[in-house]
KEVO-907244 format. One record per residue (C-alpha): residue in one letter; x, y, z negated. Coordinates in steps of 0.02 Angstrom, whole numbers, plus 50000, padded with zeros to 5 digits. Example, Ala and Ser with C-alpha at 12.3 -4.5 7.8 and 13.67 -1.06 7.14 Angstrom:
2
+----+-------+-------+-------+
: aa :    px :    py :    pz :
+----+-------+-------+-------+
:  A : 50615 : 49775 : 49610 :
:  S : 50684 : 49947 : 49643 :
+----+-------+-------+-------+
***
This chain:
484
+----+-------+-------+-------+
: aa :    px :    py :    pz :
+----+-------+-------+-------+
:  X : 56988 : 52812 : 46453 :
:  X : 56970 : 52928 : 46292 :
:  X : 56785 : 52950 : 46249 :
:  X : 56783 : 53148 : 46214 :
:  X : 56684 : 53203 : 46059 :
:  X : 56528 : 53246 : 46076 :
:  X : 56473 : 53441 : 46042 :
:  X : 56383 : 53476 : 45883 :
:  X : 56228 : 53540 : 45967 :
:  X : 56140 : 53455 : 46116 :
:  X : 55998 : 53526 : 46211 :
:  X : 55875 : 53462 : 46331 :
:  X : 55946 : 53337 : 46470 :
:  X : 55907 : 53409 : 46650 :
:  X : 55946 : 53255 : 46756 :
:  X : 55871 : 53066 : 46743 :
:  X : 56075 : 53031 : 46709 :
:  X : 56099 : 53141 : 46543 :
:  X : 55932 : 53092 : 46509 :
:  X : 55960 : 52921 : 46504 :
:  X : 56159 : 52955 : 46414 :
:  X : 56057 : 53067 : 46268 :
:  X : 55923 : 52902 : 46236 :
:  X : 56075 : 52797 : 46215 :
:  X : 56176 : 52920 : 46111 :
:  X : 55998 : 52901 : 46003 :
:  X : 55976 : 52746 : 45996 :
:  X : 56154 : 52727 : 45927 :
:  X : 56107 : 52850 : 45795 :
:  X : 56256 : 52964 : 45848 :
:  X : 56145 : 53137 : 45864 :
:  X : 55971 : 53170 : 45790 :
:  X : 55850 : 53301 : 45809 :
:  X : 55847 : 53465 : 45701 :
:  X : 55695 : 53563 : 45773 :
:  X : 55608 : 53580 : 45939 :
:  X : 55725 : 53546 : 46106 :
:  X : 55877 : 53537 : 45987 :
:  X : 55986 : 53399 : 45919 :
:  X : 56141 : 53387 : 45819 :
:  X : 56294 : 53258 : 45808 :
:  X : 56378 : 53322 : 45641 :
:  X : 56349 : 53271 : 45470 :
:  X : 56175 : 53334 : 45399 :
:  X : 56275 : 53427 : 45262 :
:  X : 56378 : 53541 : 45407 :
:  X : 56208 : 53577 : 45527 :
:  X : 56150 : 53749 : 45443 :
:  X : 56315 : 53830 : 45463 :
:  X : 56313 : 53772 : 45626 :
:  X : 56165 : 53809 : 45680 :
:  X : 56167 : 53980 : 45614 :
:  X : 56347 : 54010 : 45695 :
:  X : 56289 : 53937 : 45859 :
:  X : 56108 : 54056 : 45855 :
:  X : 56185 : 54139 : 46029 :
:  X : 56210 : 53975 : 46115 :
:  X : 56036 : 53901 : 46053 :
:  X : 55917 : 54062 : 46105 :
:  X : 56024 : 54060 : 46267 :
:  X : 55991 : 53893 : 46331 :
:  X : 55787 : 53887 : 46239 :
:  X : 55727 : 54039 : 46247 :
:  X : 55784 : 54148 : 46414 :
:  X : 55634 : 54220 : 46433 :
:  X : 55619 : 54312 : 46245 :
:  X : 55712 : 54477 : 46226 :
:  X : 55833 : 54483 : 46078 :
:  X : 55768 : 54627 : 45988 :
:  X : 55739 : 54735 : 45810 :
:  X : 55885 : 54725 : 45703 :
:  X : 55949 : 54585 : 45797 :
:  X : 55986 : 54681 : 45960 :
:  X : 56083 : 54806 : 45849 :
:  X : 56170 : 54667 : 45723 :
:  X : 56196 : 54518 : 45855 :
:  X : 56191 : 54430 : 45696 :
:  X : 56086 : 54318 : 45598 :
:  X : 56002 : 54418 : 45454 :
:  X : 56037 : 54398 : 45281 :
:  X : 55879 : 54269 : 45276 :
:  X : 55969 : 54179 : 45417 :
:  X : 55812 : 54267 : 45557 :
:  X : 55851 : 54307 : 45742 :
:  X : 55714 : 54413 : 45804 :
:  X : 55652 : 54393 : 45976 :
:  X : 55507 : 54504 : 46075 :
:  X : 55404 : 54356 : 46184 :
:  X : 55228 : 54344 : 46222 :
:  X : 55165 : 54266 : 46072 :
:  X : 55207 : 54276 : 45902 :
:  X : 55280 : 54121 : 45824 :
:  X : 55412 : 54068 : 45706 :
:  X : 55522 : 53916 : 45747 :
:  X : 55643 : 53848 : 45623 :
:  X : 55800 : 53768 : 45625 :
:  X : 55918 : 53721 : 45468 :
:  X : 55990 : 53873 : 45415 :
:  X : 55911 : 53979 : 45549 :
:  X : 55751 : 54047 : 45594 :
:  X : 55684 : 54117 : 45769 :
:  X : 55538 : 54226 : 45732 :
:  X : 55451 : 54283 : 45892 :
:  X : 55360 : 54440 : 45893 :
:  X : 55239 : 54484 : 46040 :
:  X : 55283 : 54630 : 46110 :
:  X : 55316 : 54721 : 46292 :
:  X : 55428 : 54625 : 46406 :
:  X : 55623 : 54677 : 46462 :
:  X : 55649 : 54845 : 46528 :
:  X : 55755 : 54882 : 46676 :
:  X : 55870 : 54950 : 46565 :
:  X : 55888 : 54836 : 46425 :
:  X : 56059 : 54731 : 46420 :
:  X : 56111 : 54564 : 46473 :
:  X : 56159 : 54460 : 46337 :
:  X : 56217 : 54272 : 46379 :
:  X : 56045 : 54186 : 46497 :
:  X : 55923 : 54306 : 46418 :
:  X : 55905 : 54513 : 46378 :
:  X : 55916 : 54601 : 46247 :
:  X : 55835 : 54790 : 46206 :
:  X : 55942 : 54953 : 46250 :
:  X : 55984 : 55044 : 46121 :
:  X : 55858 : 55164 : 46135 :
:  X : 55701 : 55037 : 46126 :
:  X : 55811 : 54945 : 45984 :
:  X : 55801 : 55105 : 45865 :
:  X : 55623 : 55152 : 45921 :
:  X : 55578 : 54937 : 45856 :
:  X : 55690 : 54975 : 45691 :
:  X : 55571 : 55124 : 45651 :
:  X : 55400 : 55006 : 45657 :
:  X : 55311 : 54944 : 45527 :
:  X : 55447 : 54858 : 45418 :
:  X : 55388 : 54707 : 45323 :
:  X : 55296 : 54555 : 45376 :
:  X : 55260 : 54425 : 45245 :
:  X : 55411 : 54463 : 45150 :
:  X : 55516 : 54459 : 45311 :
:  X : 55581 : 54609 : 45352 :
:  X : 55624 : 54619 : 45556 :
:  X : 55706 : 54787 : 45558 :
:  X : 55842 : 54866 : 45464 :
:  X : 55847 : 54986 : 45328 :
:  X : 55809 : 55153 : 45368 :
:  X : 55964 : 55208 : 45300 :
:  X : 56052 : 55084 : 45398 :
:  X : 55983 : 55167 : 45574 :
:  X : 56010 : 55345 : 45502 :
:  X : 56203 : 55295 : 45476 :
:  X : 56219 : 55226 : 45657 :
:  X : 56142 : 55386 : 45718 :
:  X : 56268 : 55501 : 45627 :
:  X : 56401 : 55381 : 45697 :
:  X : 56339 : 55401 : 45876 :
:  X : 56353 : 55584 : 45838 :
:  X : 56530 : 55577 : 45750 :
:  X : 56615 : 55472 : 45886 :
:  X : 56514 : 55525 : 46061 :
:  X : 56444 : 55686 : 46025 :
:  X : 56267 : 55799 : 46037 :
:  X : 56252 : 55747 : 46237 :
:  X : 56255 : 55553 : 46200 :
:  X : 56136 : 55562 : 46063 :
:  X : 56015 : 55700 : 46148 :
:  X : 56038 : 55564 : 46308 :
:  X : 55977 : 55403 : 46189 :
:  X : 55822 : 55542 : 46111 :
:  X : 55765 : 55566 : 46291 :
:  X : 55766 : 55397 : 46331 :
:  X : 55678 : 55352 : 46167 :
:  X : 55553 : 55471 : 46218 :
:  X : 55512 : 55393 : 46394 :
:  X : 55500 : 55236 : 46334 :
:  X : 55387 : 55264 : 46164 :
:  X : 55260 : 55344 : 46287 :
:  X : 55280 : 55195 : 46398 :
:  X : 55243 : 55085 : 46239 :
:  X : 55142 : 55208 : 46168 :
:  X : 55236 : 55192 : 46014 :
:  X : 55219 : 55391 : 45969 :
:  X : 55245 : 55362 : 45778 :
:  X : 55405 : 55261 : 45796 :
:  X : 55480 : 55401 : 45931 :
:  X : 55422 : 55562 : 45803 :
:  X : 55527 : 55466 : 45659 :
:  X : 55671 : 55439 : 45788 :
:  X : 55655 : 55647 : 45837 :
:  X : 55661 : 55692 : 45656 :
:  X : 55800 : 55614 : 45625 :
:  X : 55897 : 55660 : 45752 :
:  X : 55831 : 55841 : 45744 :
:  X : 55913 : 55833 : 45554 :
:  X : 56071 : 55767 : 45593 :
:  X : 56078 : 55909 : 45728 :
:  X : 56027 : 56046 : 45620 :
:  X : 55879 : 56084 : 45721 :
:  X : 55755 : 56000 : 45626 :
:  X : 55719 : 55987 : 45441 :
:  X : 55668 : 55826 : 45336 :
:  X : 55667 : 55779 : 45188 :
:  X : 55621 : 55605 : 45245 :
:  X : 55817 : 55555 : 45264 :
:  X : 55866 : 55434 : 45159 :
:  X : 56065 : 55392 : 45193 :
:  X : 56178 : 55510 : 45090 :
:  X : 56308 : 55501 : 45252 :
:  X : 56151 : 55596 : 45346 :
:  X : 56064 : 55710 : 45222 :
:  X : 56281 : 55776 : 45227 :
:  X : 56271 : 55811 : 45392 :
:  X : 56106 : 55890 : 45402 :
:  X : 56160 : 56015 : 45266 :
:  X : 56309 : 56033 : 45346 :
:  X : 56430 : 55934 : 45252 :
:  X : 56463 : 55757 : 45340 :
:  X : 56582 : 55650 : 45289 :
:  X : 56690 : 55495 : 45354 :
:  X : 56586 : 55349 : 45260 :
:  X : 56778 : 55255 : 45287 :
:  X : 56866 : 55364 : 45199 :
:  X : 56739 : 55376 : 45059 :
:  X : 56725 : 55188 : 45038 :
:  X : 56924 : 55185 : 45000 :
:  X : 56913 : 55332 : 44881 :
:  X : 56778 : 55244 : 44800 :
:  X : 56895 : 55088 : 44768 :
:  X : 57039 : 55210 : 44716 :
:  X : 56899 : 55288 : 44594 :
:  X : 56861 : 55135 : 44517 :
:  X : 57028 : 55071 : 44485 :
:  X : 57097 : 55199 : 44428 :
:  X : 56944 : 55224 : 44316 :
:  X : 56992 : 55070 : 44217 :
:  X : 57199 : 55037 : 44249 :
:  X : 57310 : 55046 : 44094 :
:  X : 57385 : 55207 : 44153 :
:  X : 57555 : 55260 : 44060 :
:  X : 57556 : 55453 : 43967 :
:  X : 57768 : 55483 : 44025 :
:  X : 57806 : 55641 : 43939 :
:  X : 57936 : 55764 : 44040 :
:  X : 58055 : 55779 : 43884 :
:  X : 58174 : 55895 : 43998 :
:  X : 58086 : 56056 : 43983 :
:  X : 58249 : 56181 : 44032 :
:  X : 58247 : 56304 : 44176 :
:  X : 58390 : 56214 : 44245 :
:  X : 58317 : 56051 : 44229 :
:  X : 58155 : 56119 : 44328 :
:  X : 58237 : 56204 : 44456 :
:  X : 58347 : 56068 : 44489 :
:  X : 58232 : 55924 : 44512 :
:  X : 58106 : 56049 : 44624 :
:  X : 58237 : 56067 : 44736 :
:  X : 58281 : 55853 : 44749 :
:  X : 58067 : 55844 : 44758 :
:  X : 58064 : 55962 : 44915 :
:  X : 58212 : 55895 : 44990 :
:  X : 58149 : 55716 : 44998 :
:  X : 57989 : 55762 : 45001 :
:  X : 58030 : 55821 : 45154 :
:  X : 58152 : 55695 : 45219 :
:  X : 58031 : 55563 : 45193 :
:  X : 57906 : 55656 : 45360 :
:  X : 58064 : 55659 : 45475 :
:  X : 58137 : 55831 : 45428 :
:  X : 58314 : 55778 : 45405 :
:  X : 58450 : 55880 : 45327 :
:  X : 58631 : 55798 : 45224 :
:  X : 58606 : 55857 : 45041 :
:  X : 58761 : 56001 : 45088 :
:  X : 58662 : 56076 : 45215 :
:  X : 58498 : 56083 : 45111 :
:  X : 58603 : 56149 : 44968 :
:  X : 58642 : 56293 : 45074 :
:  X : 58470 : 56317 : 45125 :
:  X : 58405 : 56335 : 44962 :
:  X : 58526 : 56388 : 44843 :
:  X : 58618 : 56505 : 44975 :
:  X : 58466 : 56550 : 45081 :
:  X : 58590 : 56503 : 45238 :
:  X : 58467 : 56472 : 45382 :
:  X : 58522 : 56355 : 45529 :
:  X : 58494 : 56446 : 45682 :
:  X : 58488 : 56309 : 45772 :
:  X : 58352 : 56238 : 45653 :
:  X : 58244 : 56388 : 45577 :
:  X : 58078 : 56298 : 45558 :
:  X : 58154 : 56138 : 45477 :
:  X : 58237 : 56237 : 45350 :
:  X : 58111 : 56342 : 45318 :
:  X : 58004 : 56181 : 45309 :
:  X : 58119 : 56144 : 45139 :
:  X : 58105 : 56307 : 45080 :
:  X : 57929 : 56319 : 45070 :
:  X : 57915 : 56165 : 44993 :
:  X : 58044 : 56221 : 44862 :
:  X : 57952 : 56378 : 44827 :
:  X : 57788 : 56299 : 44761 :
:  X : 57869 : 56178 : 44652 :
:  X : 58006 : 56273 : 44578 :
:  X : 57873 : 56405 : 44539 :
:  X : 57833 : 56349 : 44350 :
:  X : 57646 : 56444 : 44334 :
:  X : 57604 : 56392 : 44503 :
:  X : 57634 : 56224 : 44472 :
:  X : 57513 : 56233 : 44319 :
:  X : 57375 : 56259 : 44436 :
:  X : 57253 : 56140 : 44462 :
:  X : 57065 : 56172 : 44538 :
:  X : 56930 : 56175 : 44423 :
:  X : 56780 : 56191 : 44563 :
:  X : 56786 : 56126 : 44752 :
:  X : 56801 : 56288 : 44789 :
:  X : 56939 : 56317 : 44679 :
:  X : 57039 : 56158 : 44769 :
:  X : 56990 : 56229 : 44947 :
:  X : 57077 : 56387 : 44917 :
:  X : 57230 : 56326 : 44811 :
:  X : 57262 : 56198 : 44980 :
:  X : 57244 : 56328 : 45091 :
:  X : 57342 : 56463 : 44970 :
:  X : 57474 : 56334 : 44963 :
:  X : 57481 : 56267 : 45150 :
:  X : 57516 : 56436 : 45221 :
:  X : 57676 : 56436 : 45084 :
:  X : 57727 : 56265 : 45165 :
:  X : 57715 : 56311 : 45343 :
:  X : 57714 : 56507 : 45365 :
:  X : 57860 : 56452 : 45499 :
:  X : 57780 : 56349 : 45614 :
:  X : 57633 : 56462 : 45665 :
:  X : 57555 : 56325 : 45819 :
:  X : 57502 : 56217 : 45673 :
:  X : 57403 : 56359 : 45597 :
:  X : 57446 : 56379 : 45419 :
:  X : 57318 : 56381 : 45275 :
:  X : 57174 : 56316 : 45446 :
:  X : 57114 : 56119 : 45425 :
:  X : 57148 : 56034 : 45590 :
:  X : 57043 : 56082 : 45739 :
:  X : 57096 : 55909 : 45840 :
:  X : 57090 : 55728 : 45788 :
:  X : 57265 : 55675 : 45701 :
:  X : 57330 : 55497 : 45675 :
:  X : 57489 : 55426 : 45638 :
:  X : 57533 : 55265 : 45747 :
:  X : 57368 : 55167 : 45764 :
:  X : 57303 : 55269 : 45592 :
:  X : 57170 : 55385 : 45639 :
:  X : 57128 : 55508 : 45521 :
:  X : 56968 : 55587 : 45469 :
:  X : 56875 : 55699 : 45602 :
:  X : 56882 : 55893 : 45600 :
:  X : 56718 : 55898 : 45581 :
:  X : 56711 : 55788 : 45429 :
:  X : 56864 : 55871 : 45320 :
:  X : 56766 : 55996 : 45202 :
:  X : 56633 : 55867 : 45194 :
:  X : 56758 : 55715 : 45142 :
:  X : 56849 : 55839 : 45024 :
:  X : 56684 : 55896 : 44948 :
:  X : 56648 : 55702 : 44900 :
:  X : 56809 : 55664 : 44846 :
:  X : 56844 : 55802 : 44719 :
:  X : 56689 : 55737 : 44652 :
:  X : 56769 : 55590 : 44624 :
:  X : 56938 : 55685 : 44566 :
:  X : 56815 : 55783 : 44437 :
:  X : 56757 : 55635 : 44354 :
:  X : 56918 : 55550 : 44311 :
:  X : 57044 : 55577 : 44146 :
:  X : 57150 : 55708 : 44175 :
:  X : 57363 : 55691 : 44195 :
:  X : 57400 : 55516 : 44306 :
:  X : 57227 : 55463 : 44373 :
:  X : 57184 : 55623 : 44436 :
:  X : 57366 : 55643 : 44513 :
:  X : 57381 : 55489 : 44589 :
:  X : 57166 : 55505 : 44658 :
:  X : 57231 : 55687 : 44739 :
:  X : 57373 : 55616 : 44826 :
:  X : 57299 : 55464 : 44917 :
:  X : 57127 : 55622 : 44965 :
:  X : 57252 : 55734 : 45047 :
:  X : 57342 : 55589 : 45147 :
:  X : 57189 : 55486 : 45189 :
:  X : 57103 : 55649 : 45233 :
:  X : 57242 : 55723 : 45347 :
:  X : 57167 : 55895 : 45339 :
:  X : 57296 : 55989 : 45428 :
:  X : 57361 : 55989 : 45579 :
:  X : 57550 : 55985 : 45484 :
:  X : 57625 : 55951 : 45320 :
:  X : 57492 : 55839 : 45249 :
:  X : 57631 : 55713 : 45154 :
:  X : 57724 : 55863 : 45050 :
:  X : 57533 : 55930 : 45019 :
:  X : 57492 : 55768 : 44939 :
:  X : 57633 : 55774 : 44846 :
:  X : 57644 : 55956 : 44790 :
:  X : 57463 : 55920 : 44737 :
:  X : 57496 : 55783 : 44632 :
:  X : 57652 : 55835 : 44551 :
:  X : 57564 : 56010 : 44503 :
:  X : 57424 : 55900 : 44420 :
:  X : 57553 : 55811 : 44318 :
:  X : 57646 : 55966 : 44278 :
:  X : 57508 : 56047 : 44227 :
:  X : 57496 : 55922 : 44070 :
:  X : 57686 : 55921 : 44024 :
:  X : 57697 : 55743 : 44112 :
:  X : 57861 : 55693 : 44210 :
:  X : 57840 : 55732 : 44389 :
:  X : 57898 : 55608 : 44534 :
:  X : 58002 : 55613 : 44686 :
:  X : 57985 : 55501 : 44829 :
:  X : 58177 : 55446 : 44862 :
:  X : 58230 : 55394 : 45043 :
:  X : 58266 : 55238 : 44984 :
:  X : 58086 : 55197 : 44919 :
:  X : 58019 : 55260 : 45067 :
:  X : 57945 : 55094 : 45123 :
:  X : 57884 : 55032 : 44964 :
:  X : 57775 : 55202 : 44995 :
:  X : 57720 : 55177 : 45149 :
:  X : 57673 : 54990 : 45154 :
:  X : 57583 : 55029 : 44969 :
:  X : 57471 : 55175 : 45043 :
:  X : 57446 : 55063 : 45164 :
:  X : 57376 : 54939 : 45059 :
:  X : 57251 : 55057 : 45042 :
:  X : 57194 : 55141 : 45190 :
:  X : 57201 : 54968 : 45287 :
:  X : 57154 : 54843 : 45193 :
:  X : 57053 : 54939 : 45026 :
:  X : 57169 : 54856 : 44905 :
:  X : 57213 : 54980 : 44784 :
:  X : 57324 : 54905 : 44654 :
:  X : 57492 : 54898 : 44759 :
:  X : 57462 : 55110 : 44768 :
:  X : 57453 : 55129 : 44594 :
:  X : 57592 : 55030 : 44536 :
:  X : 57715 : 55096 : 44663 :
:  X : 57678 : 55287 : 44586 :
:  X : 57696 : 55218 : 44386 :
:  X : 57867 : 55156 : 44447 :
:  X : 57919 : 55305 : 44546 :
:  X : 57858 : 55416 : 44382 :
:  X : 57973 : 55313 : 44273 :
:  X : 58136 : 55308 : 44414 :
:  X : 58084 : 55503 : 44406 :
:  X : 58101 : 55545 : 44246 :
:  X : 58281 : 55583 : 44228 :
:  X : 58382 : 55735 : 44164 :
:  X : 58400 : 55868 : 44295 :
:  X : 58509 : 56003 : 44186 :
:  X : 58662 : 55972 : 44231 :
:  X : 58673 : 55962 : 44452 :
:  X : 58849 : 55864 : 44492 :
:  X : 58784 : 55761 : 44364 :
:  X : 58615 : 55703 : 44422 :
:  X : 58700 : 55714 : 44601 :
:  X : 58814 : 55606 : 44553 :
:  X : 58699 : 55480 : 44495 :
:  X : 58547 : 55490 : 44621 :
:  X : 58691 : 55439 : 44770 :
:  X : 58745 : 55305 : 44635 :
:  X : 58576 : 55232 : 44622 :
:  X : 58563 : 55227 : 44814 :
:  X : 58419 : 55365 : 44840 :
:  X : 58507 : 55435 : 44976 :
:  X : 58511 : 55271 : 45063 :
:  X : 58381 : 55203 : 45210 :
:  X : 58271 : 55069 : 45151 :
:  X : 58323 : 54935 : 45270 :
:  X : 58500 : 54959 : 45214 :
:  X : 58499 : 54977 : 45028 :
:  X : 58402 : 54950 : 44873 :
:  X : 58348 : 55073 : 44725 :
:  X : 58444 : 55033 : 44572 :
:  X : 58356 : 55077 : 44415 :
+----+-------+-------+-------+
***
């Protein structure tokens, strides 16, 4: 019969018959001890990952009476140091390779603290009260940064609401008086009173909470992929294309292609005939009033020359000119309240994007960013990825993204870009890039090429007509490619 391996860690025998299997196993030199009541049967040079991987299966089978607590009951997670910390009656410190149990004595399990595994760890409540004690001990430190708890508070709030986090403060409060821990609950209060407006402090540390209590939060999400965007962009080898095509014509021309794909591209689906008609002819489709007039607000901002040379200067500036320009977009469709941000959560598939209550605050932070960067391409390509990351309208956030970014390349005589149907993928799965996995470079390099596809003569329309359906923009992705 097979001899099965052995596991890497081996704890305490209970019977005479492991008992007796674990001296042989010794003897043969096949495990070893690492530390007290725990032995090992890999290579020496493997044991600290393991131990520190396995720190749930060791504290669950040693130590069922301690109470996973501090920033260990809110990290389940080793700490950077490679420290568990556990609430027992004694204080102590037992070490391991690559992990360290430090025991702190402290009040025993509450009726409401959590089962973890064979042993308890502290509610949340008790675990944030612990995380605002005395910090440092010996250079170890066994709670986490304030910041750190001030950012899971104004997450509490942001996902469950005032009621869940007044619940957690009252609970906080009957158990600091039970503990007597009256410094650690007023901290907790302050906090919490700040993030709810109904408290001041300037004791706050995390940017993400002194936002919210002055009334500007922000999705920390978002601003960690703007902040990647910011930074490459900062630095990329971005090209300077000219529009050398300056004639009314030309303008005119290629604003009307921009708002019909532009359009196209979020589901509003008309053949180029019809949308000729729409525009040039002002026929409406009765059967279809709000999709046309969909195209013909888009066409109105970016045929408009001067209004297309507008660019915001303050946030203030940019708040209006999105709202200005919404209402122009969607004056039809009156349920999705033009020139309003979003009142309701919005997502697209399993994309969910930022929170009504965090819009003005996100936007605030990321024209910040937008400020700071060159003008012409960067700033272009930063206020398109904002506006669709951001979602801040209930409707039409794609063509806003794209009005606003072809306005901040018109604005410095630079070659404006469409997004064809055919490239409509190579869009997608590029923004994508982005807002899933924080890799920027795929985003930028899609919009250089689409800037250099776009920057073709527009004068003459049979012409350019003629060679757009040539070059397969018409064309779905899946069945065609874009020839350059």
């Amino acid at each position: 019969m097979k001899q099965l391996p052995l596991p890497p860690l081996l704890f305490p025998a209970k019977t005479s018959a492991d008992r007796a299997w674990m001296t042989q196993l010794k003897k043969k030199g096949l495990i070893y001890s690492i530390g007290p009541r725990l032995y090992a049967s890999v290579e020496r040079s493997q044991i600290s990952n393991i131990a520190r991987s396995q720190w749930s299966n060791i504290i669950s089978n040693l130590f069922q009476k301690a109470l996973l607590s501090h920033r260990s009951a809110l990290e389940y997670r080793p700490s950077p140091k490679g420290e568990i910390i556990l609430t027992s009656n004694t204080n102590r410190k037992i070490v391991y390779p690559g992990l360290t149990l430090k025991f702190i004595r402290g009040p025993t399990a509450l009726e409401d603290d959590l089962q973890f595994l064979n042993l308890k760890a502290s509610s949340l409540p008790r675990a944030l009260l612990e995380n605002l004690s005395r910090s440092q001990a010996r250079g170890t430190s066994k709670v986490l940064p304030l910041e750190e708890i001030e950012k899971r508070l104004e997450q509490i709030l942001h996902l469950k609401g005032e009621k869940t986090l007044n619940t957690l403060r009252d609970r906080a409060s009957e158990i600091s008086k039970k503990f007597e821990w009256k410094r650690e609950f007023k901290k907790l209060n302050e906090i919490i009173g700040a993030l709810l407006g109904t408290k001041r402090s300037k004791k706050i540390k995390s940017t993400q909470s002194i936002a919210r209590a002055t009334g500007y939060p922000y999705d920390t999400q978002c601003f960690e992929r703007l902040e990647i965007l910011f930074g490459e962009l900062r630095h990329y080898p971005l090209p300077e294309i000219k529009d050398q095509f300056t004639g009314k014509n030309h303008f005119v021309n290629k604003a009307f292609f921009e708002a019909y794909f532009s359009n196209y591209i979020e589901g509003t689906v008309f053949e180029i005939e019809e949308a000729e008609d729409i525009i040039f002819n002002k026929k409406i489709p009765p059967e279809r009033p709000k999709d046309a007039h969909d195209i013909l607000g888009t066409f109105s901002i970016v045929s408009d020359p001067n209004e297309m040379k507008i660019t915001p200067k303050h946030f203030e500036d940019f708040e209006t000119l999105l709202k200005k320009r919404h209402v122009i977009l969607i004056k039809a469709r009156t349920e999705t309240l033009p020139g309003k941000f979003k009142l309701k959560p919005n997502r697209a598939g399993n994309t969910h994007f930022v929170h009504p209550d965090y819009v003005v605050g996100t936007l605030k932070k990321g024209f910040d960013f937008y400020h700071s960067l060159p003008l012409g391409l960067a700033r272009a390509q930063f206020m398109q990825f904002l506006i669709t990351d951001i979602h801040p309208f209930t409707d039409g956030n794609g063509r806003m993204a794209r009005i606003m970014m072809n306005a901040e390349l018109h604005a410095q005589g630079l070659s404006t870009l469409i997004i064809p149907t055919v490239y409509r993928e190579d869009y997608l799965l590029a923004q994508r890039a982005l807002s899933r996995r924080n890799r920027a470079t795929p985003s930028i390099e899609m919009l250089i090429k689409a800037q250099k596809f776009s920057q073709l003569d527009f004068s003459h329309y049979p012409k350019i007509l003629k060679y757009l359906k040539k070059h397969n923009w018409f064309e779905e992705p899946e069945e065609a490619k874009l020839l350059i």
